[in-house]
Every structure is written in structure tokens, then in C-alpha cells.
mmCIF file of the protein (N, C-alpha, C, O) and its ligand, coordinates in Angstrom:
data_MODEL
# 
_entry.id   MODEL 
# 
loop_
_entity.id 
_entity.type 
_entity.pdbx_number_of_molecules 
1 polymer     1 
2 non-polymer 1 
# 
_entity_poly.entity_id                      1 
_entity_poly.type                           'polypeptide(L)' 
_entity_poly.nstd_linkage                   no 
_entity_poly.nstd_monomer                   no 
_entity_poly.pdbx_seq_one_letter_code       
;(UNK)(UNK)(UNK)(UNK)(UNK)(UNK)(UNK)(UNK)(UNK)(UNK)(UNK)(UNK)(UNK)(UNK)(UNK)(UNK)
(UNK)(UNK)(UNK)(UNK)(UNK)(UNK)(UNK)(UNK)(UNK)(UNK)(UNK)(UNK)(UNK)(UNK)(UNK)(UNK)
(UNK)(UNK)(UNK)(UNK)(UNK)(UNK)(UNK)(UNK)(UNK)(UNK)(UNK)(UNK)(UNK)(UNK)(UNK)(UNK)
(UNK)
;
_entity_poly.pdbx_seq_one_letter_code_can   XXXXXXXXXXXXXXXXXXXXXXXXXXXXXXXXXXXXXXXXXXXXXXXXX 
_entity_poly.pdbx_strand_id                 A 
# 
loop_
_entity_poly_seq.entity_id 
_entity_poly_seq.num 
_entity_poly_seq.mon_id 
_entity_poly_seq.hetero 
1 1  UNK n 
1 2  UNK n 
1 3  UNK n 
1 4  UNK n 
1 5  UNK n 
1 6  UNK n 
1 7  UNK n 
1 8  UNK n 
1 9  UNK n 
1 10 UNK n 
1 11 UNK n 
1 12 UNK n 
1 13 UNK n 
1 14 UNK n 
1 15 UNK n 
1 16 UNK n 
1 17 UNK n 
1 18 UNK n 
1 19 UNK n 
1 20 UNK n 
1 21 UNK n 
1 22 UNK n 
1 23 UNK n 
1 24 UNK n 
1 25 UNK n 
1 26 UNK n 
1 27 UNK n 
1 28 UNK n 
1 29 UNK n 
1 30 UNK n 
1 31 UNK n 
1 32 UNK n 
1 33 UNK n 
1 34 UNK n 
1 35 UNK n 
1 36 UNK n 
1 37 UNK n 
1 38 UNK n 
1 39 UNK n 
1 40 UNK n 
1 41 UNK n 
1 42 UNK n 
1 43 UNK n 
1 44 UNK n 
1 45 UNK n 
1 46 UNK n 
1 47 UNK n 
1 48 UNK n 
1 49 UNK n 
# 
loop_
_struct_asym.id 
_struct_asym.entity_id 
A 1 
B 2 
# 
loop_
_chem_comp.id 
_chem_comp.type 
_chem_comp.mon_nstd_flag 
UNK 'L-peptide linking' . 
ZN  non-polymer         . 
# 
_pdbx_entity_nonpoly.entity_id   2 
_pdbx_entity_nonpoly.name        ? 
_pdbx_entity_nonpoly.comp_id     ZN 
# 
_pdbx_nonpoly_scheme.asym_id         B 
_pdbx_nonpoly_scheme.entity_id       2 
_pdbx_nonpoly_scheme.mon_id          ZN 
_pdbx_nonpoly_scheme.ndb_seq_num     1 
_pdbx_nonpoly_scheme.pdb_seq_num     101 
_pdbx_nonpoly_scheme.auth_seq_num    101 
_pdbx_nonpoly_scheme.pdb_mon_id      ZN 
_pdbx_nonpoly_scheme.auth_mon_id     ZN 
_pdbx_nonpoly_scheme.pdb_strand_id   A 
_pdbx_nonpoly_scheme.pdb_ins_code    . 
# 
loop_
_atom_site.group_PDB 
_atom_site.id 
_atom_site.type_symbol 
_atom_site.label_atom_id 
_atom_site.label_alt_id 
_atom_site.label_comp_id 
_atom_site.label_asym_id 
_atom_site.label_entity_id 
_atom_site.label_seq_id 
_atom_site.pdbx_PDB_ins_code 
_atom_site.Cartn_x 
_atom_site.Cartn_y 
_atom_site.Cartn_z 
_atom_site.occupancy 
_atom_site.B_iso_or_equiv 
_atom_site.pdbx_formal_charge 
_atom_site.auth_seq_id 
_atom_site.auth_comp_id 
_atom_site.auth_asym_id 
_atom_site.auth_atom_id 
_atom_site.pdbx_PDB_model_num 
ATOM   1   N  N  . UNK A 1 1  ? 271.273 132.212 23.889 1.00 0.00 ? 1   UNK A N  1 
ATOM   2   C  CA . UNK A 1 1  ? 270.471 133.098 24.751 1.00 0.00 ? 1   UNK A CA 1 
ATOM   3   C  C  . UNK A 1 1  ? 271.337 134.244 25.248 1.00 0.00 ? 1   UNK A C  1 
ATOM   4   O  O  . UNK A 1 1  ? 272.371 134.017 25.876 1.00 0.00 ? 1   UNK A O  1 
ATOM   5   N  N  . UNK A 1 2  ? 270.939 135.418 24.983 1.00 0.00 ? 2   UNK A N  1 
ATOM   6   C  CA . UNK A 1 2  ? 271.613 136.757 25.664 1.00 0.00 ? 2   UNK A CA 1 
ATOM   7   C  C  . UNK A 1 2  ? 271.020 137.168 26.855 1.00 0.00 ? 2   UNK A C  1 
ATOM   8   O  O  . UNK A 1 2  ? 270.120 136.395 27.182 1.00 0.00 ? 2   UNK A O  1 
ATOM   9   N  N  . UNK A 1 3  ? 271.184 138.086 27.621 1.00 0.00 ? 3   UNK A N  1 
ATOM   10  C  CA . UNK A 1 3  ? 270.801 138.762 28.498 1.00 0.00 ? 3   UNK A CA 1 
ATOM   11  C  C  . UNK A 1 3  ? 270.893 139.953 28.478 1.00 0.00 ? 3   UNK A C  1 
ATOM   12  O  O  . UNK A 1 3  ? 271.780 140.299 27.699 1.00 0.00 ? 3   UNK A O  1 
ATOM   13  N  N  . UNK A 1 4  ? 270.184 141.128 29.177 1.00 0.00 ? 4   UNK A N  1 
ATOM   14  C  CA . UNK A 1 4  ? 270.535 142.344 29.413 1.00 0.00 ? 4   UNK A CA 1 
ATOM   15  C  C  . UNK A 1 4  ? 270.382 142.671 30.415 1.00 0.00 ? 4   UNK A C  1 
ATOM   16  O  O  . UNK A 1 4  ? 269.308 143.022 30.904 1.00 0.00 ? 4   UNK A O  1 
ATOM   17  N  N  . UNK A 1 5  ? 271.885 142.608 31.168 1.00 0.00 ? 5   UNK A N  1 
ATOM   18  C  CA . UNK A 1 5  ? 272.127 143.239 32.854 1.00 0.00 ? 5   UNK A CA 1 
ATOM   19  C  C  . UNK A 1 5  ? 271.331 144.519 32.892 1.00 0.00 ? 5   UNK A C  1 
ATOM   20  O  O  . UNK A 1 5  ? 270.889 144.722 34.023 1.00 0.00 ? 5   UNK A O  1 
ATOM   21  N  N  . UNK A 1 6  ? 271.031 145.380 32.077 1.00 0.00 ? 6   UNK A N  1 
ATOM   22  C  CA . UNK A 1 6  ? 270.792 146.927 32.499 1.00 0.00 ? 6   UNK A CA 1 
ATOM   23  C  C  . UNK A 1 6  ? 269.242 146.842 32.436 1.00 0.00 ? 6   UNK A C  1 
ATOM   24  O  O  . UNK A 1 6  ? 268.546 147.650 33.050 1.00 0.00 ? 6   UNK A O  1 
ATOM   25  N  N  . UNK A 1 7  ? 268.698 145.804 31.649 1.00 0.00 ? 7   UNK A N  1 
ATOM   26  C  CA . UNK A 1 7  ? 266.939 145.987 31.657 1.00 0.00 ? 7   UNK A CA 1 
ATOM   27  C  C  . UNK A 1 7  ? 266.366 144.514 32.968 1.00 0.00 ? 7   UNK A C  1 
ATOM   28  O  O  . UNK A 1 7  ? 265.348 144.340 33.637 1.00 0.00 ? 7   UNK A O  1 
ATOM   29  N  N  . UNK A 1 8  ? 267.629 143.763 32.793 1.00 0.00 ? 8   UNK A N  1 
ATOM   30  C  CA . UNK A 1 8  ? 267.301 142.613 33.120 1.00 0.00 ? 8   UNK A CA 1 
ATOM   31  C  C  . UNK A 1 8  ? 265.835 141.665 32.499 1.00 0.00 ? 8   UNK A C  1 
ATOM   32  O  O  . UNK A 1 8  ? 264.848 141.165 33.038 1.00 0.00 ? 8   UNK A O  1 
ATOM   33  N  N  . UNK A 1 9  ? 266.297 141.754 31.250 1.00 0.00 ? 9   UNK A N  1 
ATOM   34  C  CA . UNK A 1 9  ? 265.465 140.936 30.474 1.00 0.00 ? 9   UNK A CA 1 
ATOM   35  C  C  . UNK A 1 9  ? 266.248 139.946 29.435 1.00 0.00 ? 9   UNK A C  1 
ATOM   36  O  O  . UNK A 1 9  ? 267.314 140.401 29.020 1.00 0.00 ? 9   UNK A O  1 
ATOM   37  N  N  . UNK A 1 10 ? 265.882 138.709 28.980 1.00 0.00 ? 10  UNK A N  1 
ATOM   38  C  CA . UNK A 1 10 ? 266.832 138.004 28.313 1.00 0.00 ? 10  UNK A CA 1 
ATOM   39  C  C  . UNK A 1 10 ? 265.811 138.472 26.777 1.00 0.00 ? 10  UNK A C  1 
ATOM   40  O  O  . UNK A 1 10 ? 264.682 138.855 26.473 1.00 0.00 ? 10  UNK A O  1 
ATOM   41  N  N  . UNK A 1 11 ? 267.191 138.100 26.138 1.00 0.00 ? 11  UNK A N  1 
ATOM   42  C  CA . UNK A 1 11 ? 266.784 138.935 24.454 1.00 0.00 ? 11  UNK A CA 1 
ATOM   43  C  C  . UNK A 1 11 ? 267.612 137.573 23.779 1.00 0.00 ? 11  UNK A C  1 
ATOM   44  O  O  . UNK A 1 11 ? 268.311 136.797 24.430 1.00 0.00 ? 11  UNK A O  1 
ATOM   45  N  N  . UNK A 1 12 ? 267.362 137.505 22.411 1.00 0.00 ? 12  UNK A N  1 
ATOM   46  C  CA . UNK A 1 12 ? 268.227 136.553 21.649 1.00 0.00 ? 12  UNK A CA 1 
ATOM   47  C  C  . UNK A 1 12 ? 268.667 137.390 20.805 1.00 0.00 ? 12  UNK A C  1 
ATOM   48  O  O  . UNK A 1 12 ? 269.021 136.934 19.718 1.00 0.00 ? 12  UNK A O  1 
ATOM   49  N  N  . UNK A 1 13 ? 268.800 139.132 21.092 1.00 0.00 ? 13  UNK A N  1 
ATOM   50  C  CA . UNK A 1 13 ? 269.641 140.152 20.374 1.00 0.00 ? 13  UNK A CA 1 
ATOM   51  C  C  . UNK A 1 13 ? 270.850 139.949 20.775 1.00 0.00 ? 13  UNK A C  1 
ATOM   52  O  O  . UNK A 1 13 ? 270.958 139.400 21.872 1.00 0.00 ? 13  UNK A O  1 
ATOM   53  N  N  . UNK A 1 14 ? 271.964 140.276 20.117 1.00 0.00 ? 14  UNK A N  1 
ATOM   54  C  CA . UNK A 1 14 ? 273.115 140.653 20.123 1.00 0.00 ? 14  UNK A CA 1 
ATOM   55  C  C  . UNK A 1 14 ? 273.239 142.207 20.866 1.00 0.00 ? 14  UNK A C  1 
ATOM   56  O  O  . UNK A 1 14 ? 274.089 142.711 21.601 1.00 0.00 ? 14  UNK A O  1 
ATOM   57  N  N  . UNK A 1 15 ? 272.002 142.672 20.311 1.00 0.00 ? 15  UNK A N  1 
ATOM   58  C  CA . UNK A 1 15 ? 272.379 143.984 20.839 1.00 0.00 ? 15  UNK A CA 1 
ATOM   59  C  C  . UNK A 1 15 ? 270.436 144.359 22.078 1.00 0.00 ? 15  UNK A C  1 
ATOM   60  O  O  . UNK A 1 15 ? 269.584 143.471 22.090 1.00 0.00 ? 15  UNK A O  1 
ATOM   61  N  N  . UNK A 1 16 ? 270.329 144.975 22.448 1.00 0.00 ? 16  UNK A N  1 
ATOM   62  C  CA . UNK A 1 16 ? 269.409 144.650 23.524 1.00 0.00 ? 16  UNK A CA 1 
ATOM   63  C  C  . UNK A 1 16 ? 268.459 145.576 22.532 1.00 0.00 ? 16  UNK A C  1 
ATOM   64  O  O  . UNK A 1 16 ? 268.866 146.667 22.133 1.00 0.00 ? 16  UNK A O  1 
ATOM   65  N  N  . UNK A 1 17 ? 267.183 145.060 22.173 1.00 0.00 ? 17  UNK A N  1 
ATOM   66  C  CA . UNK A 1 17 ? 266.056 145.666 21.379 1.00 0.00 ? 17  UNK A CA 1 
ATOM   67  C  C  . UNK A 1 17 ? 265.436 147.238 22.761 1.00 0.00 ? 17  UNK A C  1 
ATOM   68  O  O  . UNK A 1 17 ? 264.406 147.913 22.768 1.00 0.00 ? 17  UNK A O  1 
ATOM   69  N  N  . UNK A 1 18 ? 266.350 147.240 23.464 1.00 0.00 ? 18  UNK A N  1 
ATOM   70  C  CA . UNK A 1 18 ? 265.466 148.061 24.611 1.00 0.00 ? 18  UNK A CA 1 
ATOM   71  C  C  . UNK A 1 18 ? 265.955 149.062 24.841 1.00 0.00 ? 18  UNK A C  1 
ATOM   72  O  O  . UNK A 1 18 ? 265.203 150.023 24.682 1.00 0.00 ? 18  UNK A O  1 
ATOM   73  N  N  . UNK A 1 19 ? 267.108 149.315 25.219 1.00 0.00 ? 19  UNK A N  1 
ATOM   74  C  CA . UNK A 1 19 ? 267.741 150.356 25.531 1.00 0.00 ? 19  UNK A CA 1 
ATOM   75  C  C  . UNK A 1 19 ? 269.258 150.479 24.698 1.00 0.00 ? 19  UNK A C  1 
ATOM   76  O  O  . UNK A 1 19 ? 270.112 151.357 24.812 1.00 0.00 ? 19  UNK A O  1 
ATOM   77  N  N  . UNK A 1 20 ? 269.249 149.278 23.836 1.00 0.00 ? 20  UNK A N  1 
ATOM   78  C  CA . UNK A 1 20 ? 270.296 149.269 22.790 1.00 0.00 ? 20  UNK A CA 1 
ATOM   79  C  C  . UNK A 1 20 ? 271.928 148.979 23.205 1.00 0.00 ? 20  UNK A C  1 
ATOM   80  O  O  . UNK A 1 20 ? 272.841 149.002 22.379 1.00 0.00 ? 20  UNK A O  1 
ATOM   81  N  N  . UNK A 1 21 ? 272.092 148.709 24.614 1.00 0.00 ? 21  UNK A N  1 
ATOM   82  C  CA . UNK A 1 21 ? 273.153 147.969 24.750 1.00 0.00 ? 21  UNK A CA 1 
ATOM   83  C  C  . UNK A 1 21 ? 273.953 146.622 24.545 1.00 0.00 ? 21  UNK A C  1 
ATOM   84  O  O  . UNK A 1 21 ? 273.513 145.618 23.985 1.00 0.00 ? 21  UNK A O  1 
ATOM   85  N  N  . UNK A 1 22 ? 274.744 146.723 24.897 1.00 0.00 ? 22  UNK A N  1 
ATOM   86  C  CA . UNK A 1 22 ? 275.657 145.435 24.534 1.00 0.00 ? 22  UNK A CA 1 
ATOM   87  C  C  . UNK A 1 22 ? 274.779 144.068 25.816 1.00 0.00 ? 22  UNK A C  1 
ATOM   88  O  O  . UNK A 1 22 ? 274.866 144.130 27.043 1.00 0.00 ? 22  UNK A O  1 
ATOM   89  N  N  . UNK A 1 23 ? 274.146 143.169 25.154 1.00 0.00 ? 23  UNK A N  1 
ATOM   90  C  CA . UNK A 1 23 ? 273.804 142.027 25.792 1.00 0.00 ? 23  UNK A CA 1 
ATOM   91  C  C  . UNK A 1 23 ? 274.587 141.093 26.170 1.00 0.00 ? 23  UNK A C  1 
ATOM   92  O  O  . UNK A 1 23 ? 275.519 140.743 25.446 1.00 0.00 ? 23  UNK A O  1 
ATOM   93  N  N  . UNK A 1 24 ? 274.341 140.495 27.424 1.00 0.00 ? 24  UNK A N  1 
ATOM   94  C  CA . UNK A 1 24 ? 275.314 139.471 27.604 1.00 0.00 ? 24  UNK A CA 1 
ATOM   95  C  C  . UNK A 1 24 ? 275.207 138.198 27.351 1.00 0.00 ? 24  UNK A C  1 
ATOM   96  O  O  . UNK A 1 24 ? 274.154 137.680 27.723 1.00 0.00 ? 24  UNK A O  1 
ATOM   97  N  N  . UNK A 1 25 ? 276.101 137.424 26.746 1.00 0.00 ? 25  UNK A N  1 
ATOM   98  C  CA . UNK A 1 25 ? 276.149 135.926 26.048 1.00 0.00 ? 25  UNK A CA 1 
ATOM   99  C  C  . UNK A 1 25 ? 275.958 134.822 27.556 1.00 0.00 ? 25  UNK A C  1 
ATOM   100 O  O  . UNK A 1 25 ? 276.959 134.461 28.176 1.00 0.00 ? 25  UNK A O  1 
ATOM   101 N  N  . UNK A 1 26 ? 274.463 134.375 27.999 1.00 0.00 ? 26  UNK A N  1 
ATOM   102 C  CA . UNK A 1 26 ? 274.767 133.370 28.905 1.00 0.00 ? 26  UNK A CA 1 
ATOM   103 C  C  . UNK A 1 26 ? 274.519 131.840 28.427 1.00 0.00 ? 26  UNK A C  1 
ATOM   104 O  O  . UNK A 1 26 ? 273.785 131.273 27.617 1.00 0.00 ? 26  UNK A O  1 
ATOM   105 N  N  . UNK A 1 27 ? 275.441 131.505 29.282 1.00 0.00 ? 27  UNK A N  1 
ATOM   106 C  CA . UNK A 1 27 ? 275.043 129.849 29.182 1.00 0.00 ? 27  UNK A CA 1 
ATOM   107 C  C  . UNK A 1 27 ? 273.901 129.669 29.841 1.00 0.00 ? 27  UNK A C  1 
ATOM   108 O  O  . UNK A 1 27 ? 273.477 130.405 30.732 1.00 0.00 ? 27  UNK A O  1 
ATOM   109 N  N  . UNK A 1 28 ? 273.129 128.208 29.210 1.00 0.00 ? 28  UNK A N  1 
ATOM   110 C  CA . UNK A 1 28 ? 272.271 127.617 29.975 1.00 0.00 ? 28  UNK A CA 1 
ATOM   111 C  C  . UNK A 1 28 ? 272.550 127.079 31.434 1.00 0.00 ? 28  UNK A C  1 
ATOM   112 O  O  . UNK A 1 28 ? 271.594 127.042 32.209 1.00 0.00 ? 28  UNK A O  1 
ATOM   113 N  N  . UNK A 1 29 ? 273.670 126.701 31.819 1.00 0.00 ? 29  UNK A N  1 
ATOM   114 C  CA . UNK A 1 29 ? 273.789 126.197 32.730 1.00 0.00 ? 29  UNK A CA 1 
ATOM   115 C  C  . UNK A 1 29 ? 273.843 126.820 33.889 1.00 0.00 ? 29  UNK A C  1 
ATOM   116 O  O  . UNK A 1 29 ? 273.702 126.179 34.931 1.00 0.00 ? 29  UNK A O  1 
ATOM   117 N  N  . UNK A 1 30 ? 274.077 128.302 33.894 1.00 0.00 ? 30  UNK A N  1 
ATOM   118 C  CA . UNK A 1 30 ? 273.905 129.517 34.653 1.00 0.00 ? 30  UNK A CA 1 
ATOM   119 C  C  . UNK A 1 30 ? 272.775 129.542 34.836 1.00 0.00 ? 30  UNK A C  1 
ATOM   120 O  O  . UNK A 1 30 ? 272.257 128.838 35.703 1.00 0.00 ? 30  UNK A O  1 
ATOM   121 N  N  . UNK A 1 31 ? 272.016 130.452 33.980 1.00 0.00 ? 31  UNK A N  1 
ATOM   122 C  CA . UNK A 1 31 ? 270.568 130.629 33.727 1.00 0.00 ? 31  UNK A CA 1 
ATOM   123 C  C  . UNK A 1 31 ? 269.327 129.351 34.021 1.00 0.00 ? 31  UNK A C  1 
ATOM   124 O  O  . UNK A 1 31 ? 268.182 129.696 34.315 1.00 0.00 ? 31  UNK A O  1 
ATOM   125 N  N  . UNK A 1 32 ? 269.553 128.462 33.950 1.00 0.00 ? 32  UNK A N  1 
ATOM   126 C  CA . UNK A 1 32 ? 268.668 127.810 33.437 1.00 0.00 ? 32  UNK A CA 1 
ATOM   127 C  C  . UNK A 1 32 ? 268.010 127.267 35.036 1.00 0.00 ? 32  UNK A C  1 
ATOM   128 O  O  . UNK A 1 32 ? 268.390 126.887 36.144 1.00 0.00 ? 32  UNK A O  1 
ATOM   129 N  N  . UNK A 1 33 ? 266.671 127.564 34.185 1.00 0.00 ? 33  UNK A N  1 
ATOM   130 C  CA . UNK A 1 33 ? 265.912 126.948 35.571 1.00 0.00 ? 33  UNK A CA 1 
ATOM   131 C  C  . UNK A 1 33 ? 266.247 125.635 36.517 1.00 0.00 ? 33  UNK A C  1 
ATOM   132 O  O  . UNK A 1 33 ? 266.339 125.676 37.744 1.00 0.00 ? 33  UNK A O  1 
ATOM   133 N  N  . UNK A 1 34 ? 266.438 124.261 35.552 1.00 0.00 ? 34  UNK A N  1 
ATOM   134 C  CA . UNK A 1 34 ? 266.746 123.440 35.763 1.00 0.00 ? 34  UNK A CA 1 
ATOM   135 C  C  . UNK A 1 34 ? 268.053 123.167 36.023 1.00 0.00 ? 34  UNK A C  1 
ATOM   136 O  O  . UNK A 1 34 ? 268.927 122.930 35.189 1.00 0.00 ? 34  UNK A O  1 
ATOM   137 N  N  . UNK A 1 35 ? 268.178 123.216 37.436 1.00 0.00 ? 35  UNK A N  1 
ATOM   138 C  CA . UNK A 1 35 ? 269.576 123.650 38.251 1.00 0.00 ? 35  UNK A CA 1 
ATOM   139 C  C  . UNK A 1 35 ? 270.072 121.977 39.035 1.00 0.00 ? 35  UNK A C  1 
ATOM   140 O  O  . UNK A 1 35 ? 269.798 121.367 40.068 1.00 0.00 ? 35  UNK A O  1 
ATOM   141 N  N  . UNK A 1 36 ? 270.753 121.811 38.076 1.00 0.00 ? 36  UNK A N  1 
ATOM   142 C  CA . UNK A 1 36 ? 271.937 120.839 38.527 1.00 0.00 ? 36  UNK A CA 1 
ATOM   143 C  C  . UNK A 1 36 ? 271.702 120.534 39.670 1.00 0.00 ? 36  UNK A C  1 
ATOM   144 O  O  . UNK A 1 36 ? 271.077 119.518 39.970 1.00 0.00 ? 36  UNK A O  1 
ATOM   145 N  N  . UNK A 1 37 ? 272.044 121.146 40.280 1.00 0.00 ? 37  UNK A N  1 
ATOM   146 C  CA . UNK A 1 37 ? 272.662 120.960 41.798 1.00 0.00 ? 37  UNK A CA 1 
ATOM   147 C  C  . UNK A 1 37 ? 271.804 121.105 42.929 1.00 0.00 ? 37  UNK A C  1 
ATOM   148 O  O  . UNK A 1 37 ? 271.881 120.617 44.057 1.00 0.00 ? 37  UNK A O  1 
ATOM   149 N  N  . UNK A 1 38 ? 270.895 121.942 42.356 1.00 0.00 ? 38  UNK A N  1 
ATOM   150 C  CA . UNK A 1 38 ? 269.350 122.524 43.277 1.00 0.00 ? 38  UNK A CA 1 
ATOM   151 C  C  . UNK A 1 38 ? 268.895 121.318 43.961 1.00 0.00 ? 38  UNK A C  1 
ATOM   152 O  O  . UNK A 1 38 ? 268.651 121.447 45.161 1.00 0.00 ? 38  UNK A O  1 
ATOM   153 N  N  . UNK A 1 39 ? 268.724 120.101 43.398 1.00 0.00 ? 39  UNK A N  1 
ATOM   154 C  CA . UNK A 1 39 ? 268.879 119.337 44.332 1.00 0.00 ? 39  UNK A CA 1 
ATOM   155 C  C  . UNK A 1 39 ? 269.155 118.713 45.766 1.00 0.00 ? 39  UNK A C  1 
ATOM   156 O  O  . UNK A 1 39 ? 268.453 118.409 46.731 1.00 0.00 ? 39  UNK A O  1 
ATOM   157 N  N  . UNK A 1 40 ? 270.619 118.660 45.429 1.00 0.00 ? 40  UNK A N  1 
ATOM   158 C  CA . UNK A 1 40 ? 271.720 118.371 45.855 1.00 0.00 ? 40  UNK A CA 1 
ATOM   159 C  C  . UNK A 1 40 ? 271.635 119.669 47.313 1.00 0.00 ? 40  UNK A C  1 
ATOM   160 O  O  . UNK A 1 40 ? 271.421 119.372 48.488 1.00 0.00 ? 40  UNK A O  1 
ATOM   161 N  N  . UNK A 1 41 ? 271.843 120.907 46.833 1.00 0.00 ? 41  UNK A N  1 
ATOM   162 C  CA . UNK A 1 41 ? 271.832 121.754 47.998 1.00 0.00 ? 41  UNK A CA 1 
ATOM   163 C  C  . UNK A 1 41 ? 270.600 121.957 48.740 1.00 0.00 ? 41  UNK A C  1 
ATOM   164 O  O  . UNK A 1 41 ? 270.487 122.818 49.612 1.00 0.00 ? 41  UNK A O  1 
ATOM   165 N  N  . UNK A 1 42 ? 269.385 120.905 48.277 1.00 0.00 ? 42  UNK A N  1 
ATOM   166 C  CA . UNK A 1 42 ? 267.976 121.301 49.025 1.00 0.00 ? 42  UNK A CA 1 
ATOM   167 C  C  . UNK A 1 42 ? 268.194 119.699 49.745 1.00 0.00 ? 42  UNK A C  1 
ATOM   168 O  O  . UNK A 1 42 ? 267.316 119.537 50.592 1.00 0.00 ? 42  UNK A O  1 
ATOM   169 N  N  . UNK A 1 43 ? 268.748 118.974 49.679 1.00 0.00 ? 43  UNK A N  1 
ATOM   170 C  CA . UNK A 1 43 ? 268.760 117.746 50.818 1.00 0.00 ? 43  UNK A CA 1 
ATOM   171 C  C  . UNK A 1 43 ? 270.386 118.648 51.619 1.00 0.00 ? 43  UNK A C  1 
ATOM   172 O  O  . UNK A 1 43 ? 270.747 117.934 52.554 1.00 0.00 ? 43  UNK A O  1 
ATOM   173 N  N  . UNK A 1 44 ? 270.948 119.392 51.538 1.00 0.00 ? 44  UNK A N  1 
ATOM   174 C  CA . UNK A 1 44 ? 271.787 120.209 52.452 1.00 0.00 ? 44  UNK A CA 1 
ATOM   175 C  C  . UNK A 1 44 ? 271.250 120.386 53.587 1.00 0.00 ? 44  UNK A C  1 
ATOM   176 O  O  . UNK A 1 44 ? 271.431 120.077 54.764 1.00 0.00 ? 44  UNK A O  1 
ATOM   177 N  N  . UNK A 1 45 ? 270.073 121.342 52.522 1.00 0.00 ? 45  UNK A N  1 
ATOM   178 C  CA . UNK A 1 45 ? 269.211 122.343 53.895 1.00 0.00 ? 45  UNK A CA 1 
ATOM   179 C  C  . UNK A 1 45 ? 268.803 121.365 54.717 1.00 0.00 ? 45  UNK A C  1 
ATOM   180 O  O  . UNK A 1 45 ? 269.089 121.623 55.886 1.00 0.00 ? 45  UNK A O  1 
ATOM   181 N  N  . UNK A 1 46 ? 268.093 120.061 54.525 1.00 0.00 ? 46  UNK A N  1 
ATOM   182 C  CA . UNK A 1 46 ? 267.148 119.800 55.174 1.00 0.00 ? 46  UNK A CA 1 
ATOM   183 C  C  . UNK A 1 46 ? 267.986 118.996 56.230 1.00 0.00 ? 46  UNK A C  1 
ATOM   184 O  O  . UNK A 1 46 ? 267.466 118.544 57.250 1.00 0.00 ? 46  UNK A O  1 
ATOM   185 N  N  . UNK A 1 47 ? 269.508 118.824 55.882 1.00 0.00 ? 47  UNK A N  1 
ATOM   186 C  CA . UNK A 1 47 ? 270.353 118.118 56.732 1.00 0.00 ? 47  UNK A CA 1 
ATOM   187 C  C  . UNK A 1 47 ? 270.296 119.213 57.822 1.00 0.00 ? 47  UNK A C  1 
ATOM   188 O  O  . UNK A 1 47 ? 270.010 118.797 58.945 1.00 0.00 ? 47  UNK A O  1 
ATOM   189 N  N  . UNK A 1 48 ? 270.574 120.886 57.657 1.00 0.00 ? 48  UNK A N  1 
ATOM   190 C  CA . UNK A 1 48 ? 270.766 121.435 58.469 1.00 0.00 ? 48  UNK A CA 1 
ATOM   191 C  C  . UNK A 1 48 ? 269.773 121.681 59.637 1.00 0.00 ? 48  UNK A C  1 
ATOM   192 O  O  . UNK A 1 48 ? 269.984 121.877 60.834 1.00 0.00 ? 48  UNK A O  1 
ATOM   193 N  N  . UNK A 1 49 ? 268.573 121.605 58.885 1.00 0.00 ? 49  UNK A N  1 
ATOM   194 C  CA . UNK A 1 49 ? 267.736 121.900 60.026 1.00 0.00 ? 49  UNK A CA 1 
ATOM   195 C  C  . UNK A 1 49 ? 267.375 120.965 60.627 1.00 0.00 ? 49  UNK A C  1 
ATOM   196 O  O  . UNK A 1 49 ? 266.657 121.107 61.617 1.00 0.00 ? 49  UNK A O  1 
HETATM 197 ZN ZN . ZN  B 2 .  ? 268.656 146.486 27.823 1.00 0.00 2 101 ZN  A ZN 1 
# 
């Protein structure tokens, strides 16, 4: 999966079909909806409040 910081759209180009820049190579684990930890930091919150 790529990205493009400048359109902010994800592309599976190498190069961005949009404005033709250099896309960026992300991991899933960045990106990805299904967040690890999202969890983990939503029984945080609820400690805090
Ligand atoms: Zn772009």
C-alpha cells in the first residue's frame, strides 16, 4: 500500500496516478484501521475520567 502525502489519498502506484509524485511506501501497521493498541489507550481514557 502507498500513500500520497500531497493528495492525501492512498494509491497502490509507485508513482501517484494524480498529481504524479513520488508516493509513500506505508505499512499496515501505521495505517491500518485496526489499531493495536486503540484498545489499550481507550480503557486509558476511561481510567482518566
Ligand atoms: Zn498525489
Amino acid at each position: 500500500m502507498k500513500y500520497c502525502d500531497v493528495c492525501r489519498r492512498y494509491t497502490l502506484e509507485d508513482i501517484c496516478p494524480r498529481c504524479h509524485g513520488q508516493s509513500l511506501q506505508v505499512g499496515p501497521a501505521r495505517f491500518s484501521p485496526q489499531d493495536p493498541y486503540g484498545e489499550y489507550r481507550r480503557k486509558l481514557k476511561k481510567q482518566h475520567k
